[in-house]
Phi, psi and omega in degrees: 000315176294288179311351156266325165308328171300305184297335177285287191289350130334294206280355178254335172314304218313319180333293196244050127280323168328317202256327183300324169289292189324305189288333189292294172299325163326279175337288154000255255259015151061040184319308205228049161119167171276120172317144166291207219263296199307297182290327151333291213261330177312302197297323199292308193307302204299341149318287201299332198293290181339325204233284186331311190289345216274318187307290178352263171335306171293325155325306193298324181273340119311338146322288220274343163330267180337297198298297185284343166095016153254003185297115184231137194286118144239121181268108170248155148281138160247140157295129194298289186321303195299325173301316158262010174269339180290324177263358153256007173267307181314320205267002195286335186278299214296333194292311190287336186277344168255032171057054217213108154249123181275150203282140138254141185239163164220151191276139159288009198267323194245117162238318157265167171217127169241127180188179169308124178299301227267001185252330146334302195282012242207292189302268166005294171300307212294313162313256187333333211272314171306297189312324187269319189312316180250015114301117209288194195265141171108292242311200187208142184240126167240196133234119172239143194237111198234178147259122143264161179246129152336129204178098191308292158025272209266297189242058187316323199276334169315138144273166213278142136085022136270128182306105206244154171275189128213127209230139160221116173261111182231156173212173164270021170272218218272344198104175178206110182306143171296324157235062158292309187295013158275302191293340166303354181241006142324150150303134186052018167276146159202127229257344177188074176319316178301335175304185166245015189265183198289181149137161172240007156085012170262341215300313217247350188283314194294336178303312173274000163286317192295291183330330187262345178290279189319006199060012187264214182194130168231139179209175280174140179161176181088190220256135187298121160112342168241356169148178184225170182221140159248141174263090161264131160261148186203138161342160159238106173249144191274110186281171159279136180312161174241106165326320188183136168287121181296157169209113194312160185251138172252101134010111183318150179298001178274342186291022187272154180259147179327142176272312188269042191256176200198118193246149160236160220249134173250105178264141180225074186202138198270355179278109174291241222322333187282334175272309206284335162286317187260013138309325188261335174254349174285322174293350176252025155250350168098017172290196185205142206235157153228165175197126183229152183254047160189188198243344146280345175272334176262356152311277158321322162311313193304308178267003162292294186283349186049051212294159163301324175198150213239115136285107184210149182283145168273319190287073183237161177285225166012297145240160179304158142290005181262315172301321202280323187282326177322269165318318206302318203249023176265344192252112187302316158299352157218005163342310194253012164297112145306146182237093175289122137340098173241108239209150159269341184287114168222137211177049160326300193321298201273327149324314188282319197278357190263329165119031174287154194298292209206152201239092138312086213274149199268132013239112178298136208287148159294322165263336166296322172297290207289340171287321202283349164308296154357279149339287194297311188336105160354305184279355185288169175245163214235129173277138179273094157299130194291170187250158189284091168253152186260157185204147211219073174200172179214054164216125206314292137359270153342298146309290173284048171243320185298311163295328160310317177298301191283337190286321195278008175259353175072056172243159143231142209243133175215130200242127170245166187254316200255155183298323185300306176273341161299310155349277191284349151253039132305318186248007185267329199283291208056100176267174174254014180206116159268177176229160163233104115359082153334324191248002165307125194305332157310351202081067181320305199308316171306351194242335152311302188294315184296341180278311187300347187268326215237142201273356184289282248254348208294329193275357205274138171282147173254121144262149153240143189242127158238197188211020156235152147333149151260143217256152176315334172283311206295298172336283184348282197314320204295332176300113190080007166222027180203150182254002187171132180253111162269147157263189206308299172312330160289339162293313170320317212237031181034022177315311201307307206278006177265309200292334153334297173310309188307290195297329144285002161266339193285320141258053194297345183272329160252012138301337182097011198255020171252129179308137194278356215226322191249000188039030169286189140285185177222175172343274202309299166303340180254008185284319169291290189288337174300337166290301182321274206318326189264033169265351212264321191285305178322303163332297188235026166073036188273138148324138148223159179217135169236148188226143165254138146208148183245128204265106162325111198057045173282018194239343178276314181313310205287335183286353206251338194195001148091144190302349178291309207287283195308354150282338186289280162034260170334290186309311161273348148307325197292345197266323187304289179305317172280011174262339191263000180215180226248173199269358155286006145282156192251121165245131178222128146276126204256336185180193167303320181231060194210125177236161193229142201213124179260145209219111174270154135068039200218107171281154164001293162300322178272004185272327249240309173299319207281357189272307187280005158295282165345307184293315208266342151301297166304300150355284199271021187245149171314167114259127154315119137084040155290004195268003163274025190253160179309265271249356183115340208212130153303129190240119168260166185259196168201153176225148187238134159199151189248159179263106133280093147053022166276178161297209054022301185278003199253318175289311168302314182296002187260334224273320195302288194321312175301343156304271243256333175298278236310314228268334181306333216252349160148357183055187189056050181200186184223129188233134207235122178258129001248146181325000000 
């Protein structure tokens, strides 16, 4: 009852500390003119008082998380040092007034960490922030940061010989009497109320449940009357190694986003100040804003305007927000509208699982909205990740030979030795490929079978590797549950990374390889196939012709009518054009407003005929608000090249230039290299 009664009433500050900070900060930033002096230093306080209470409100709400058994660790590596200098630039105003620089020491032995950062840094804040508050002014403050070993002695609660942080935070101020040093991590305890300095006496409590969430230990000493010291210890956890880290592949540089676009942003919330804040910063940021204060009214905006992105509240009128994101992704017409959450209310879970983009708890930060806006843009440029194999053997051999291979193809590999841990990161992972070991003691065909069984996993393609013949049964079992048996040898002789290829083109969608926004392939898919057909043509003496085209001044249209229109746009070409060419053709976005179209088994002269089909269709078809083009009409150029006996790269570059003739000549035409 007490932890709910914390938490309801937590959840109603935020409303209007939201608008005391937002609006406050608005000022600051001298939105709507410039401050005297007065107003200046005024506007500052109720800022800065404003982000004390909300750190306040949050403490009170990480208490009853915790209390309740919901509090959950996301464990990242970090630098240490850049991590406290981040929590000592915050600390810097409270520091400065009492003239107070805090000292840092470090071990050279420690340089990273790994645990939750933001709670680190939370542990960190909460300890500094106490130390300069009951260090009198001039005093001296510290941080010292070292690695120790577990030592039953020293550290009765250690294992003997566990690898430990040990973070200490000291000052010179007044102390902490001994028998004090329990009571001080009570709730709402403070050790001398007559003082002046602040605190409610949450600060050390909540610290040390995360420190005991982390699996650590914290205490407390030195001497009454000359300063106190905190001991946080806190594990060193030991990951499994990771072969290798995805990193995203970056998109062609045409694919860069537009400068002049204006994308627009649908707010959907009934607090009239919480809208008039993010009104004010999405518009100083280049949206273009709608808005609705209920929850049938943002249904409707939502298939009206069709918005680039949904800002939304749950706590709304007629309907809720859980009803609305509910219709929203229920509706074949707005499905695919991103939804940010923006909520006093947190509830990820059932956000993610409703089919929200991204999640936000009020009062949401201003640069945390606009990067995750950023994000999301279409036009931005987007990272692709490479695919995730998964590889299954505990021979040794295999395994690095299987990481020389795939790391230098920009594949990334994550390796298990035991059924058990492949099992659960099959399923934690989902990678898009296994490789399976057949001779893993356990029994690759069992561990094969166990995947095919269980329905998250049924879909994912198998290789399988042995280092024997398969016996006539052994075929068997294997038919219809592997896309391919290799041996041993093939890893050697990098055979592995052509079937690779194949099985991803053989699945360009969970390869990653379909443009998300025209449902085409994409870039990446057509750099593998485009390679594929001219070994094929080579091989067997075939025609290929690649055709570019490029949608004329599309950067005037989205600036003249905003990126939702220029995507419809975008969308009916790619549809216009794949209804028109045959299924041994290739259609790809080459880039934003660019598409590359591979012409199998196809000469010169007949490519030639279908491009300028192709011009002259887009030509004559409605486009919404074409009359806001120079010329009146959306139009494309086109580039041509027949294959000779080029590279990949010698064919997009013949084809680019004739590409670059149309547009030199007057665009709306087709051009063919070399002339």
């Amino acid at each position: 009852m007490k932890g709910r009664f914390i938490a309801n009433a937590s959840h109603e500050l935020r409303t209007p500390l939201h608008s005391i900070i937002g609006f406050s900060e608005i000022l600051l930033q001298k939105t709507f003119g410039d401050l005297n002096e007065k107003q200046q230093r005024y506007t500052n306080t109720i800022y800065t008082s404003g982000k004390h209470l909300i750190h306040l409100v949050n403490n009170i709400l990480d208490l009853a998380k915790i209390e309740a058994g919901k509090m959950e660790l996301s464990h990242q590596t970090f630098p240490l040092k850049t991590t406290i200098d981040e929590v000592l630039m915050v600390l810097k105003p409270l520091a400065g007034k009492k003239v107070i620089e805090p000292k840092i020491e470090m071990s050279s032995e420690v340089d990273s960490f790994t645990a939750d950062k933001i709670k680190f840094k939370q542990i960190l804040y909460n300890l500094l922030s106490n130390a300069i508050k009951f260090t009198p002014e001039g005093g001296t403050v510290g941080v010292n940061i070292e690695k120790v070993k577990g030592n039953k002695e020293i550290l009765p609660w250690a294992l003997e010989s566990q690898r430990l942080l040990k973070v200490s935070v000291w000052d010179t101020g007044v102390g902490i009497r001994p028998e004090d040093r329990e009571k001080i991590f009570e709730e709402f305890e403070q050790l001398d109320p007559s003082k002046s300095t602040e605190g409610t006496g949450l600060g050390l409590s909540l610290t040390k449940k995360l420190v005991e969430l982390h699996g650590g230990q914290i205490e407390v000493g030195g001497t009454y009357g000359q300063g106190a010291i905190f001991n946080v210890y806190l594990p060193f956890v030991v990951h499994e190694k990771q072969t290798s880290m995805p990193k995203p592949i970056l998109p062609p540089i045409a694919e860069t986003r537009l400068k002049e676009e204006c994308p627009l942003v649908l707010v959907v919330e009934d607090d009239i100040p919480t809208v008039e804040i993010l009104t004010i910063h999405l518009t100083q940021a280049g949206y273009r804003i709608a808005h609705a204060y209920d929850g049938e009214e943002a249904i409707l905006k939502a298939k009206e305007l069709k918005p680039f992105v949904i800002t939304l509240d749950i706590m709304l009128p007629k309907k809720d927000g859980w009803e609305v994101l509910q219709s929203l992704k229920a509706n074949p017409d707005t499905r695919d509208i991103p939804v940010i959450i923006h909520s006093i209310i947190e509830n990820k879970e059932l956000a993610f699982a409703l089919g929200a983009t991204d999640y936000m708890v009020k009062p949401v930060d201003k640069s945390i909205l606009l990067e995750k806006l950023t994000e999301l843009s279409l036009l931005t440029k987007k990272a692709r990740y490479p695919i995730n194999i998964l590889v299954v053997t505990n021979d040794n051999t295999i395994r690095n030979n299987l990481y020389n291979i795939l790391q230098n193809e920009g594949f990334v590999m994550q390796s298990a030795s035991d059924t058990e841990v492949a099992f659960n990161l099959a399923l934690t992972t989902k990678p898009n490929l296994m490789i399976v070991d057949l001779n893993i003691p356990e029994g690759g065909f069992k561990i094969i079978n166990d995947y095919r069984e269980n329905p998250a996993l049924r879909d994912i393609p198998i290789f399988a590797i042995t280092s024997t013949n398969l016996s006539p049964d052994e075929r068997l079992e294997v038919v219809g549950q592997i896309e391919m048996v290799l041996c041993k040898d093939a890893i050697i002789s990098k055979e592995i990374v052509n079937h690779l290829r194949n099985i991803e083109v053989l699945y360009p969608k969970k390869a990653g390889l379909i443009d998300e926004l025209t449902g085409v392939f994409n870039y990446r898919y057509f750099q593998i196939r485009l390679a594929q057909e001219i070994r094929r043509s080579t091989r067997y003496n075939l025609p290929l012709v690649l055709l570019i085209l490029d949608v004329d001044q599309f950067g005037h249209y989205v600036n003249k009518k905003g990126e939702h229109y220029g995507n419809l746009i975008l969308k009916k070409i790619a549809e216009i054009i794949r209804k028109n060419i045959r299924g041994s053709d290739v259609l790809v976005r080459h880039g934003i407003d660019s598409f590359a179209i591979v012409l199998t088994n196809t000469f010169l002269s007949s490519g030639l005929i279908l491009a300028k089909r192709f011009v002259s269709m887009i030509h004559d078809y409605p486009f919404l608000y074409e009359d806001v083009q120079p010329k009146g009409k959306i139009t494309i150029s086109m580039g041509a090249s027949e294959f000779k006996e080029h590279s990949p790269e010698e064919l997009i570059h013949s084809v680019e230039l004739a590409l670059s003739s149309a547009i030199t000549k007057g665009r709306n035409r087709v051009e063919v290299f070399p002339e």
